[in-house]
C-alpha positions as CSV (number, residue, x, y, z in Angstrom):
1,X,15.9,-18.0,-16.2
2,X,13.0,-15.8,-15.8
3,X,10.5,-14.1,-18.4
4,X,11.7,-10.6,-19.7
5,X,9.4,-8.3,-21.1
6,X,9.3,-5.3,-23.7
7,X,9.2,-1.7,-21.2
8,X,6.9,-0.5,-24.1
9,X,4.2,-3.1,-22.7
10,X,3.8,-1.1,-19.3
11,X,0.7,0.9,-20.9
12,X,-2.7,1.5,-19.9
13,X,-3.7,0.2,-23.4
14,X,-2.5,-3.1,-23.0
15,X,-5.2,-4.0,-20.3
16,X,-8.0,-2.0,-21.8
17,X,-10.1,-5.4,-22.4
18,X,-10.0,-6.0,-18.0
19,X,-13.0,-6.6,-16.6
20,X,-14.6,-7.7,-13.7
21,X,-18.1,-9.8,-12.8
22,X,-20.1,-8.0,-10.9
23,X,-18.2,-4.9,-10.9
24,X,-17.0,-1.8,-13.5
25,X,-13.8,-1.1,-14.1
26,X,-13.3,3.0,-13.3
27,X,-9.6,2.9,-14.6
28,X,-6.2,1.7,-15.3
29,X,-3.1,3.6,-14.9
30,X,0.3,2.2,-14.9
31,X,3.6,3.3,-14.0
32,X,7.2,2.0,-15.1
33,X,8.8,1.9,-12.2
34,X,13.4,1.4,-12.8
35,X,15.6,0.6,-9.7
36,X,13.1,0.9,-6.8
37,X,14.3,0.3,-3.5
38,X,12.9,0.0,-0.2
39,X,13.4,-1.1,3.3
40,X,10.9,-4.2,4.5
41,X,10.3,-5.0,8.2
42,X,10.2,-8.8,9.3
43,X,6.8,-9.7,8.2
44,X,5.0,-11.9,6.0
45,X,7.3,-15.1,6.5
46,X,9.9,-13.4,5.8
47,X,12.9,-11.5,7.2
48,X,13.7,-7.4,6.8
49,X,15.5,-6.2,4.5
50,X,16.8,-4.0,2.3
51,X,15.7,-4.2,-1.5
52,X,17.4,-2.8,-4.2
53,X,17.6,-2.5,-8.2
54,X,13.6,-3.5,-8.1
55,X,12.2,-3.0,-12.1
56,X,8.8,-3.7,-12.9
57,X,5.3,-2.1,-13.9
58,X,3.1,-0.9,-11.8
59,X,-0.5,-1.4,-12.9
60,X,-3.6,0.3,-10.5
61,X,-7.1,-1.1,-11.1
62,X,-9.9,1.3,-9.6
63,X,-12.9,-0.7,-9.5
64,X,-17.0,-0.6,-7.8
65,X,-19.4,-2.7,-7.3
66,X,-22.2,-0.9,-8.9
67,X,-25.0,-0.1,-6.1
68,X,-22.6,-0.7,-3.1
69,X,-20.9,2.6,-3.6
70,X,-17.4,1.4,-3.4
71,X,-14.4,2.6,-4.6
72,X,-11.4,-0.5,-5.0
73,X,-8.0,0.5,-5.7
74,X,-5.7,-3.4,-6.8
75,X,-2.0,-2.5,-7.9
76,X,-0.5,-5.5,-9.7
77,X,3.2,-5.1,-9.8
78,X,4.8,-6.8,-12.4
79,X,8.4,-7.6,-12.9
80,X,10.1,-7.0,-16.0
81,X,12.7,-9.4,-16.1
82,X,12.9,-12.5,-14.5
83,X,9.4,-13.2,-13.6
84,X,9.5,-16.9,-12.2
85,X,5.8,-17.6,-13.9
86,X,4.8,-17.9,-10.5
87,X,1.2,-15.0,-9.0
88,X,1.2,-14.3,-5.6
89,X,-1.5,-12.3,-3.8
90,X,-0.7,-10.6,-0.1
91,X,-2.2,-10.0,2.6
92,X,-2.5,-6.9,5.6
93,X,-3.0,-6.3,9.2
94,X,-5.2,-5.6,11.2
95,X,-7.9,-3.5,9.8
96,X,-5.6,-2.9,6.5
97,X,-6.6,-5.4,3.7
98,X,-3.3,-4.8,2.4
99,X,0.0,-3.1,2.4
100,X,0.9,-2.3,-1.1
101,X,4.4,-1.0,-1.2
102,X,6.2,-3.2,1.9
103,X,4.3,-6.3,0.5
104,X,4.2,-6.3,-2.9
105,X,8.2,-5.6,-3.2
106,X,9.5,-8.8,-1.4
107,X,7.3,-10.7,-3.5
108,X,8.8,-9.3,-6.7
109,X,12.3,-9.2,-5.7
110,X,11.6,-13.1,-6.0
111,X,10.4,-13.1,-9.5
112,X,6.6,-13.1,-8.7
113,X,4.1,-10.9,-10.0
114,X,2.3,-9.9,-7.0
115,X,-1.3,-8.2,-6.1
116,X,-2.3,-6.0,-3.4
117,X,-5.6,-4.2,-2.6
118,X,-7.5,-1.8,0.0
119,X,-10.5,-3.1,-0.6
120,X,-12.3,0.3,-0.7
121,X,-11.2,1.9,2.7
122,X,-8.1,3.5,3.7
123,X,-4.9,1.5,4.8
124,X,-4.8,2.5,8.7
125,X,-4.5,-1.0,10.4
126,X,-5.6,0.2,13.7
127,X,-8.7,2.0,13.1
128,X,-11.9,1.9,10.5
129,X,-12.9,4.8,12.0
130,X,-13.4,6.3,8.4
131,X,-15.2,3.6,6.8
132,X,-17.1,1.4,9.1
133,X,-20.2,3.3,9.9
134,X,-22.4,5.1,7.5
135,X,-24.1,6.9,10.4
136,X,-23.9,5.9,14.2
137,X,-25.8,2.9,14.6
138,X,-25.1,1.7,10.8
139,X,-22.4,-0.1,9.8
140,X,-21.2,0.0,6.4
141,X,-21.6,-3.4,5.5
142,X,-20.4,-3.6,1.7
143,X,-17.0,-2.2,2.9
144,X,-17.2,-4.8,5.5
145,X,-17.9,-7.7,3.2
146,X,-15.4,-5.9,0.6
147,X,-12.9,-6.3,3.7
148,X,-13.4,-9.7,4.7
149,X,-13.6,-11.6,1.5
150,X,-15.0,-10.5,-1.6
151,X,-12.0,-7.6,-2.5
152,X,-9.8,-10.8,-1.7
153,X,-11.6,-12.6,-4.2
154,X,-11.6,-9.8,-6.8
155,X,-7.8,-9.3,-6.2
156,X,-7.0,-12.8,-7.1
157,X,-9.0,-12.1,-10.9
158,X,-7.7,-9.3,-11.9
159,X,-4.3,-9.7,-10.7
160,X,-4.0,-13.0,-12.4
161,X,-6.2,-11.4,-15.3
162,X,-3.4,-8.4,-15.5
163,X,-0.2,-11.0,-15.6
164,X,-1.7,-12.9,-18.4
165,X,-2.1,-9.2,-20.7
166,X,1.8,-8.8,-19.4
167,X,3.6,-11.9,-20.0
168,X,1.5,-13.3,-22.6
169,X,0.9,-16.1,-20.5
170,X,-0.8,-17.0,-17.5
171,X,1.0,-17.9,-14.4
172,X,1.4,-21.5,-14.0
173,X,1.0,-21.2,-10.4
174,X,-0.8,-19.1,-7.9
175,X,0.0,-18.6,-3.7
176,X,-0.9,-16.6,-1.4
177,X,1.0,-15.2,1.6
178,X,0.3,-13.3,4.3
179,X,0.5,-13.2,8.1
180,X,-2.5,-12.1,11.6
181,X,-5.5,-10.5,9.3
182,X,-3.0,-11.4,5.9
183,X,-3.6,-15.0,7.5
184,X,-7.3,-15.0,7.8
185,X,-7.1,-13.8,4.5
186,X,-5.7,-17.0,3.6
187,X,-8.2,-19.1,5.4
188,X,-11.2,-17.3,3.5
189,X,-9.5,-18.0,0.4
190,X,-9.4,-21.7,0.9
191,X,-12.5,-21.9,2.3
192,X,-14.9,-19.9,0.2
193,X,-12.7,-19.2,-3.4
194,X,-10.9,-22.6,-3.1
195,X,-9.5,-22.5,-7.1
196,X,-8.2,-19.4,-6.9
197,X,-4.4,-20.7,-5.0
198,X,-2.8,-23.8,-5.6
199,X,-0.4,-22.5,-2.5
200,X,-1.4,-20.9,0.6
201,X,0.5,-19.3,3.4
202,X,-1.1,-18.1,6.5
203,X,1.4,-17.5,10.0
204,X,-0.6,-16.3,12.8
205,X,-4.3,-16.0,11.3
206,X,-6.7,-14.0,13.0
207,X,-9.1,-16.6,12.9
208,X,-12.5,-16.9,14.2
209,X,-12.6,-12.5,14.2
210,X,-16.0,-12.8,16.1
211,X,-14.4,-14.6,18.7
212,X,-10.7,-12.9,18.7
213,X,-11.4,-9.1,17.9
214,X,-13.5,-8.3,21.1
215,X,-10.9,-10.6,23.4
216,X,-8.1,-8.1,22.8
217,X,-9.9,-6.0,25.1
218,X,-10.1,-9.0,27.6
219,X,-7.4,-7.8,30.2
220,X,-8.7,-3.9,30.2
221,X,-12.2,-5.1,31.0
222,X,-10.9,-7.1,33.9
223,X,-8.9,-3.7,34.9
224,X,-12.1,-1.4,34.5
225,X,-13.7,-3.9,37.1
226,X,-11.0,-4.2,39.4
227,X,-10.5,-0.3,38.9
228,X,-6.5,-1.1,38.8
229,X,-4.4,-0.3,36.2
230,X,-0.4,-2.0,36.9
231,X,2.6,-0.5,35.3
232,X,3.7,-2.4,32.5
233,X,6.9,-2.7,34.4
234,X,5.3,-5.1,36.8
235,X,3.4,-7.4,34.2
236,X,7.0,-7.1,32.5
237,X,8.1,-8.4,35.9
238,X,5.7,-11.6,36.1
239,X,6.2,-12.5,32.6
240,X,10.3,-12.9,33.3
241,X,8.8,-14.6,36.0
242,X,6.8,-17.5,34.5
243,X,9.3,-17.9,32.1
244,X,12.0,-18.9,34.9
245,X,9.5,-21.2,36.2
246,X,9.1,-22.9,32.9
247,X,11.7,-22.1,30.6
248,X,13.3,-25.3,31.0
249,X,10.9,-28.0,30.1
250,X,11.6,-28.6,27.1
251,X,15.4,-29.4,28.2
252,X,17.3,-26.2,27.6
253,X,17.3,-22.9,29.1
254,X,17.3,-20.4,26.3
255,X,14.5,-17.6,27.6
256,X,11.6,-19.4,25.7
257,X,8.8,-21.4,27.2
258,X,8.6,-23.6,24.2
259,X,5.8,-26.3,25.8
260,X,3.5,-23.5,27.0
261,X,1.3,-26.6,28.5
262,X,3.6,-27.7,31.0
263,X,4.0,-24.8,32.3
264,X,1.8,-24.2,35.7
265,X,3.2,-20.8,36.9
266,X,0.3,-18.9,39.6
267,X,1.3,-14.9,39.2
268,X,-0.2,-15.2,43.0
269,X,2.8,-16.5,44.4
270,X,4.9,-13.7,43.2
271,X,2.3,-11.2,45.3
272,X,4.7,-8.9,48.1
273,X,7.4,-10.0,46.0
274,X,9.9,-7.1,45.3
275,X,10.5,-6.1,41.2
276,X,12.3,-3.5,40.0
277,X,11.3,-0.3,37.9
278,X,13.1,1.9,36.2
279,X,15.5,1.6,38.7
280,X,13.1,2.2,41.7
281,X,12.1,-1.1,43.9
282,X,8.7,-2.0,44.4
283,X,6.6,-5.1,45.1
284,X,3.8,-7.0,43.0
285,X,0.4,-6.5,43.8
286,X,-2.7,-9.0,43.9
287,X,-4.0,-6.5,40.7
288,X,-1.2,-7.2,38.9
289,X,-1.3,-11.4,39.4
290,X,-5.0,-10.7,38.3
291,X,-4.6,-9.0,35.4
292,X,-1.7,-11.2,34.7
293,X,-4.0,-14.0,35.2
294,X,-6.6,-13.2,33.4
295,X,-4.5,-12.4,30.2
296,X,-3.5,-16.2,30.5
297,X,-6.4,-17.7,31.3
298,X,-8.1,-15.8,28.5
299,X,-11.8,-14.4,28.0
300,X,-14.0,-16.1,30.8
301,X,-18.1,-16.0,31.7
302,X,-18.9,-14.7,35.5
303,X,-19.3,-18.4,36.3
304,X,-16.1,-19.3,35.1
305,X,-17.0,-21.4,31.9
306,X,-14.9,-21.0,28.5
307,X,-14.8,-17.8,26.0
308,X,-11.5,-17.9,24.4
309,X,-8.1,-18.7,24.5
310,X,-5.4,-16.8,26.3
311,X,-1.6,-15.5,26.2
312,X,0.9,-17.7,26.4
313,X,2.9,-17.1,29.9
314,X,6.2,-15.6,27.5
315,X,4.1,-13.4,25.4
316,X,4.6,-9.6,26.4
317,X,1.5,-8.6,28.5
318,X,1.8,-4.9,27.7
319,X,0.1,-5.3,24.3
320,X,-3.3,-6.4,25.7
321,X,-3.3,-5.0,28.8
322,X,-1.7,-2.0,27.9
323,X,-1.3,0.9,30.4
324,X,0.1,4.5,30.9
325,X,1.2,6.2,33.7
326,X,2.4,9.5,34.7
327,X,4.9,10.6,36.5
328,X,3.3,10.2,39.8
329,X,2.6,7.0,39.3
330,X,-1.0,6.7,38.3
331,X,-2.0,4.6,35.8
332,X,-4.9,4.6,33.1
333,X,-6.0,2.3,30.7
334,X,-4.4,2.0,27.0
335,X,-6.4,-0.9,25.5
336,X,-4.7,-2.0,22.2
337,X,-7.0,0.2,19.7
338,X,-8.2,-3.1,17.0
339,X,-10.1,-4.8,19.8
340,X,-10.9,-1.6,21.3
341,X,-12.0,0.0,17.8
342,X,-13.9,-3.1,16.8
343,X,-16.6,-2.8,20.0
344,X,-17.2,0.6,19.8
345,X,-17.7,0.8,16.2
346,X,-19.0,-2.6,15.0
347,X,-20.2,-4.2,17.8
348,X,-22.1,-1.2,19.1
349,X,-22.0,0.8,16.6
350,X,-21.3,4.3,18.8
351,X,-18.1,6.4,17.9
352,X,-18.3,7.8,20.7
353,X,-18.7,5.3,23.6
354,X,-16.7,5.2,26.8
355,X,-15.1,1.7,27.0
356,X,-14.0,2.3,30.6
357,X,-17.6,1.2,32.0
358,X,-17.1,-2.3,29.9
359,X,-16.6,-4.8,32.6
360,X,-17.7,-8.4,33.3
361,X,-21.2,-8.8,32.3
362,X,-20.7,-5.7,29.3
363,X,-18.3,-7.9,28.4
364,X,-20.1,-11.3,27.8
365,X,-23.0,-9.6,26.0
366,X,-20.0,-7.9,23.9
367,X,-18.9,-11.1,23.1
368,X,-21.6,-12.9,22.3
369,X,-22.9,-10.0,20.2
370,X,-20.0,-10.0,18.4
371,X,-20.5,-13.8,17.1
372,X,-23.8,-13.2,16.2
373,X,-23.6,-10.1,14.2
374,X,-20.6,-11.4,12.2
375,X,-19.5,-14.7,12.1
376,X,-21.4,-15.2,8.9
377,X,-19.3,-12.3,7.0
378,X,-16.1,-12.6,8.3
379,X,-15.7,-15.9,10.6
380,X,-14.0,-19.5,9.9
381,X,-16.7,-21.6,11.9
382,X,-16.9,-23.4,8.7
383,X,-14.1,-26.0,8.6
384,X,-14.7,-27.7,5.8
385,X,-11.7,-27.5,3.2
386,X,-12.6,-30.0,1.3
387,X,-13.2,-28.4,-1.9
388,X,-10.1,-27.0,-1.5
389,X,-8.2,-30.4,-1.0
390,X,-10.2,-31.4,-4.0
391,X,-8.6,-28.4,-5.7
392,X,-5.6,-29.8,-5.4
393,X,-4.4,-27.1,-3.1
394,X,-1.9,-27.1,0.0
395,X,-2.4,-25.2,3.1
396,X,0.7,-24.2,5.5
397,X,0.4,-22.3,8.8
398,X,2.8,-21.4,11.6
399,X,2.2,-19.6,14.8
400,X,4.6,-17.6,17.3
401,X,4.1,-19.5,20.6
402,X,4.9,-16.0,22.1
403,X,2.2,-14.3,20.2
404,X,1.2,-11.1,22.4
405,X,-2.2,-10.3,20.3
406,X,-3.3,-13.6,18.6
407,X,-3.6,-16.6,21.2
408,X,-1.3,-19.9,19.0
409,X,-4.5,-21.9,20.2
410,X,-6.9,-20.9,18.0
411,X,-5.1,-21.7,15.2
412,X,-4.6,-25.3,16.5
413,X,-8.2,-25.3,17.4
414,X,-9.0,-24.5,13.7
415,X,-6.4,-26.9,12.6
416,X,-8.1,-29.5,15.2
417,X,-11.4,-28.6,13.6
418,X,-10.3,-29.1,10.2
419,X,-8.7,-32.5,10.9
420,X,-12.2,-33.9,12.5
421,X,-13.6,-33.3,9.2
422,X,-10.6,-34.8,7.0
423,X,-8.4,-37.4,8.7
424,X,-5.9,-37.3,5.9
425,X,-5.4,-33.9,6.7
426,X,-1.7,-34.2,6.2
427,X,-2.1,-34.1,2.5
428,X,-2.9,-30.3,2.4
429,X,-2.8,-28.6,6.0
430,X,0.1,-28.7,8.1
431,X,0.6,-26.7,10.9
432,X,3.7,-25.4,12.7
433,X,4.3,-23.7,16.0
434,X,7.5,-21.4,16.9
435,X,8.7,-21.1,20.2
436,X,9.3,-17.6,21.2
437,X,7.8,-16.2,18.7
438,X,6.1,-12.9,18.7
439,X,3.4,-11.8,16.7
440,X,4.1,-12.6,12.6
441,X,8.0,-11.8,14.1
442,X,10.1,-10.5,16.2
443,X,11.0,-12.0,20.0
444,X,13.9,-14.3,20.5
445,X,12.9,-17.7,18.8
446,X,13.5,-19.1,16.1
447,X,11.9,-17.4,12.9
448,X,10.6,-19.5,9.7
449,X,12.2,-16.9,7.0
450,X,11.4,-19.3,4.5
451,X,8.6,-20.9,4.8
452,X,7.3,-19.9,1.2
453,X,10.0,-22.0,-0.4
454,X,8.7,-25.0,1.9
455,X,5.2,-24.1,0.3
456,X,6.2,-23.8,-3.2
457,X,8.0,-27.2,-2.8
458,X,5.1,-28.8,-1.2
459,X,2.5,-27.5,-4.5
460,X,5.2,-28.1,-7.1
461,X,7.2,-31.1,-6.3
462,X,5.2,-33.1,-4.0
463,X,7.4,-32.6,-1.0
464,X,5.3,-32.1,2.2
465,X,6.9,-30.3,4.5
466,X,7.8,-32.3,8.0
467,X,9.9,-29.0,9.4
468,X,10.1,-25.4,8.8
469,X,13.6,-24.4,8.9
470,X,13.8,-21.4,11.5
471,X,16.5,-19.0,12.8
472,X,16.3,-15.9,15.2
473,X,17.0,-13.0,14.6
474,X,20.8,-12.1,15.0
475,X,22.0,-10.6,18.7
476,X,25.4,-9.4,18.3
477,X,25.8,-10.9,15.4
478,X,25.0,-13.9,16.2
479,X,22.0,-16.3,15.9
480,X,20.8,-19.4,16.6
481,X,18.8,-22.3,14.6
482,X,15.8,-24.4,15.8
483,X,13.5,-26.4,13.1
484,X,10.0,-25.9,13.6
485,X,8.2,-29.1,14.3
486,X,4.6,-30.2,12.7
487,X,2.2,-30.0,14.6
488,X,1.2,-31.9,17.0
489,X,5.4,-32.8,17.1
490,X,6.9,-30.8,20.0
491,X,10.9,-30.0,19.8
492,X,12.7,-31.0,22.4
493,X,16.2,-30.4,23.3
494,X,18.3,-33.7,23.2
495,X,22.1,-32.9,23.2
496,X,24.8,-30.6,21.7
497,X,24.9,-26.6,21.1
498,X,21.6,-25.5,21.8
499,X,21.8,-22.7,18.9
500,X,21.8,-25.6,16.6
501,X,19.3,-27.5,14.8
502,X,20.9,-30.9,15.2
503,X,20.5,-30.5,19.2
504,X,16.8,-30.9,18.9
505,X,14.4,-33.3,17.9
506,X,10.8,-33.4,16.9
507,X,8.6,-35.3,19.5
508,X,5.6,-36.4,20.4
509,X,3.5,-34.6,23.0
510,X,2.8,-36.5,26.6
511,X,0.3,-34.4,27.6
């Protein structure tokens, strides 16, 4: 049975004593809020839905860091019955440090009180346009550092701060949960506030940002140089392709390439082969295998040599190398706007540059510039977690093998990094991939909807996690179930009805 609470506490006055090192507190204002409802999209670990009959107090914390000129909004939003004892602060997207509203409801509706914040800038995920320069050439770098970890940090006090003036109590235990820059989040927290969670969630991080933001635009510098720009229609085509070629391999054909290693699909052989569009015939051209190519290869030096990681071969192409075409048939580029946004307004600092004249070379000094700028505020090239083991805190992370913006590998080459420091790594990190999974949701695998409760088990019980129970999304009403493996465990198909769990087993990798 959860904690109740008086409606008559929901006042301003109650959390008149908050404060905040470092910063000043501008004001409180809260709201009682009575049968709330909202519709959530799959997100965040967990699946959409539609919540109902929510009750709790809304409290907003405006906040600055004196001489940083920063404005902070937190909302804390605080059940008033059945609070589980339990704080939980979420994550955002992309260049949103949080969500407020469609992430701070599902955590309620399970009894948590639950945090949010903007970290000084406004929510729009795909562009900082209106925050991240103070002038052309000058980036605003206390938003930035506000953005990457210290607003998280902040979020995390006063949050916990404002559920122990509710309840009367502090909460017994703290998690975190978020998924792509909600995920990242995550990360920072355990690296550089390691007391702060005893439970951390992170699907799909955006990790190493120097490395990852600049290689969305990857495949639409490889277009600007080839001066090409194919139809979505015919990357759509060599994606169904590849995963013909390789969608069996792990024993079942189900329209998932669920051992994306194995899988040694050349776009080039599908050249002069015919594909269909919107009901017209056509036939795949060498730019299309190279762009196709490149998005699976990933970010490379003119010699060849390693940048970053790749697409998967079932991850939809059109989000990275994104095109649109008129009705004649031409085609211009449409790169996906965070990568984009990123290079012209914190790599190089100038609102108003053309990105079509980025090619090869432009593109390596991007790269490298964006390392070196930044890794230092917002990267996780520090592996080192083990203040945070010490902390006694648990670390769990999942990643859509079908991921069309974040590569799965570089999470599993931060898990790898992580585990040369700490060979016991088992006893706080575990790692899980999901075949066919698209970015924090969506695509036709199997989806780990409750992966918090696996987390909660793991910090409160002891129980380590060995699978994430997973389901798809329903088609026609129907759905099937496939256990997500820990990593470096591979599930592979063994017998039975393949929409069951029981058909598969967790194995390990031969290659």
């Amino acid at each position: 049975m959860g904690v109740s609470v008086s409606p008559s506490l929901c006042s301003a006055s109650v959390f008149s004593g908050l404060s905040l090192f470092g910063a000043d507190i501008l004001s409180v204002s809260t709201a009682r809020v009575a049968n709330y409802s909202v519709a959530t999209q799959q997100a965040d670990s967990h699946f959409a839905a539609n919540l109902t009959g929510l009750n709790f107090c809304n409290v907003s914390v405006v906040y600055t860091h004196p001489g940083q000129n920063d404005t902070i909004n937190v909302q804390i939003w605080l059940p008033s019955n059945n609070w589980n004892g339990r704080f939980m602060g979420t994550g955002g997207g992309g260049f949103a440090a949080g969500y407020f509203d469609p992430s701070l409801a599902p955590a309620i509706a399970r009894g948590y009180s639950a945090a949010s914040t903007n970290a000084g800038h406004d929510m729009d995920a795909l562009s900082p346009a209106s925050w991240a320069l103070l002038s052309p050439g000058n980036v605003n770098l206390y938003l930035l550092q506000d953005f990457a970890t210290v607003s998280l940090n902040d979020m995390a006090l006063i949050g916990k701060a404002v559920t122990q003036e509710y309840y009367g109590t502090g909460a017994k235990y703290s998690y975190w949960n978020g998924c792509s820059n909600g995920g990242r989040q995550g990360l920072a927290m355990a690296q550089r506030y390691p007391q702060q969670y005893n439970g951390i969630l992170a699907a799909a991080p955006a990790v190493n940002w120097g490395s990852l933001i600049p290689s969305l635009y990857w495949p639409q510098a490889v277009m600007n140089a080839i001066q090409r720009y194919p139809r979505p229609c015919e990357l759509d085509a060599l994606t169904a392709a590849a995963i013909e070629a390789c969608d069996a391999n792990d024993g079942v054909v189900d329209n998932i390439i669920s051992i994306p290693q194995l899988c040694r699909f050349d776009p080039q052989t599908m050249v002069g082969k015919p594909f269909s569009c919107a009901g017209n015939s056509s036939t795949i051209s060498q730019e299309a295998a190279t762009v196709a190519k490149a998005a699976w290869t990933g970010p490379r030096k003119g010699d060849g040599s390693f940048l970053w990681y790749g697409l998967t071969y079932d991850a939809p192409l059109s989000a990275l190398a994104g095109t649109t075409c008129s009705s004649n048939g031409s085609c211009s580029a449409s790169p996906f706007a965070i990568g984009s946004e990123w290079i012209r307004l914190f790599v190089l600092k100038d609102p108003s540059l053309n990105l079509s004249t980025i090619t090869q070379q432009p593109f390596e000094d991007i790269f490298s510039s964006s390392n070196q700028q930044y890794d230092s505020i917002i990267g996780n090239r520090d592996a080192d977690l083990s203040h945070f083991r010490k902390a006694g805190g648990k670390l769990l992370t999942w990643h859509g093998l079908a991921d069309q913006l974040i590569p799965p590998q570089s999470t599993t080459e931060y898990y790898q990094r992580v585990a040369s420091l700490d060979p016991d790594i088992g006893n706080f990190f575990r790692h899980f991939e999901a075949p066919g999974v698209h970015h924090c949701g969506d695509g036709v695998g199997a989806f780990p909807g409750n992966a918090l409760d696996s987390l909660v088990s793991w910090v409160e019980n002891g129980t380590a996690p060995t699978i994430l129970e997973a389901v798809s999304i329903p088609v026609n009403g129907s759905s099937s179930g496939q256990n997500l493996c820990l990593y470096p465990l591979i599930s592979m198909y063994t017998r039975g009805d393949p929409t069951l769990p029981s058909s598969y087993e967790c194995v390990a990798r031969r290659f």
